[in-house]
C-alpha positions in Angstrom: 0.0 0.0 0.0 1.5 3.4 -1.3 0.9 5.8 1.5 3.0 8.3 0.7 2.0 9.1 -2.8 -1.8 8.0 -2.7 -3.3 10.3 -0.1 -6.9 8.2 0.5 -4.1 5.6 2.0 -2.2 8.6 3.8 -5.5 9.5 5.6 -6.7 5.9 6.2 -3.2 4.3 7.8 -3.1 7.7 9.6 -6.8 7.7 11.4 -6.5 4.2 11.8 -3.2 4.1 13.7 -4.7 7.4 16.0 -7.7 5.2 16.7 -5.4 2.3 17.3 -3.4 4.4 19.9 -0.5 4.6 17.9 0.1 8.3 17.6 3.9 8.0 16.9 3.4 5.5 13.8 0.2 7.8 12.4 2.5 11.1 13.0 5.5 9.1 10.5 2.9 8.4 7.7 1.9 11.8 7.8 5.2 13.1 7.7 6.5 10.8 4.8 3.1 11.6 3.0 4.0 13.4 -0.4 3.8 17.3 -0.1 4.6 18.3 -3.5 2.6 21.3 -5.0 0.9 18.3 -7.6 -1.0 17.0 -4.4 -4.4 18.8 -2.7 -3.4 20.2 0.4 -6.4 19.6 3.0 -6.6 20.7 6.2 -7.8 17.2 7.8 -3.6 16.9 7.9 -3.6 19.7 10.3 -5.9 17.7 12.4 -4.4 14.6 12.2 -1.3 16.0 12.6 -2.1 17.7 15.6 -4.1 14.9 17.0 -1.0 12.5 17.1 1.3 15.8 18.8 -1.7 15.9 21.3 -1.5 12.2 22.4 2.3 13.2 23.1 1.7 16.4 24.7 4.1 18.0 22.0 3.9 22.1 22.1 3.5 22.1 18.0 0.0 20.4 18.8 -2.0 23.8 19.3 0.2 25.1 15.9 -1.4 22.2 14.4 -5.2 22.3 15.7 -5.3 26.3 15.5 -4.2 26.0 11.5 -7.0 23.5 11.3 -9.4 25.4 13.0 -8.5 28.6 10.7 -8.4 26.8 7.6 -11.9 24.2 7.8 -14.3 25.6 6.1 -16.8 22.7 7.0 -18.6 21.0 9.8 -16.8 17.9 10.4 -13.9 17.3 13.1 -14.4 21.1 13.7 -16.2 20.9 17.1 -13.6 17.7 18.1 -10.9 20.4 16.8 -11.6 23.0 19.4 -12.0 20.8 22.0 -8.9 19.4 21.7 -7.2 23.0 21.3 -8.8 23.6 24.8 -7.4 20.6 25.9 -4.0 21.7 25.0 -4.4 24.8 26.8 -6.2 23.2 29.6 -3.1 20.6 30.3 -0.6 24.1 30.0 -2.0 25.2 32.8 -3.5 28.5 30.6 -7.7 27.9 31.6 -8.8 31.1 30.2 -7.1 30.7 26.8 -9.0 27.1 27.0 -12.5 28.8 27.8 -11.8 30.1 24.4 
């Protein structure tokens, strides 16, 4: 399965391994994915990005989610999105940036 140059597999191996608790393996798929000016850039990398930084509590997480948040212009993984950008600022210690 080519998941760096066919992005359905990028995004499939990636959610899968963040559902499957493996936030290490889905944040190496989604760095090896191909980022060449050919390919669609989507937000939902954002996300996943900065869902597997979350799991390991890594300060680019918020960079991540925040780009996401900016960037989505739809309805899905929005709402989990901002929770999880409050939950970054929640576990920093920073609860009125998390009421945000």
């Amino acid at each position: 399965m080519d998941v760096k140059n066919n992005l359905l597999f990028t995004f499939l191996s990636a959610n899968l391994a963040l559902n499957n608790q493996q936030s290490g393996y889905a944040r190496g798929i989604l760095l090896q994915k191909n980022s060449s000016p050919e390919y669609f850039d989507m937000p939902v990398w954002d996300f996943e990005m900065g869902s597997a930084a979350l799991n390991h509590l890594d300060g680019d997480a918020v960079v991540y989610l925040e780009r996401f948040s900016r960037r989505f212009k739809g309805k899905f993984y929005l709402k989990e999105g901002l929770q999880k950008i409050s939950w970054y600022y929640y576990l920093k210690d920073d609860e009125q940036k998390a009421e945000e």
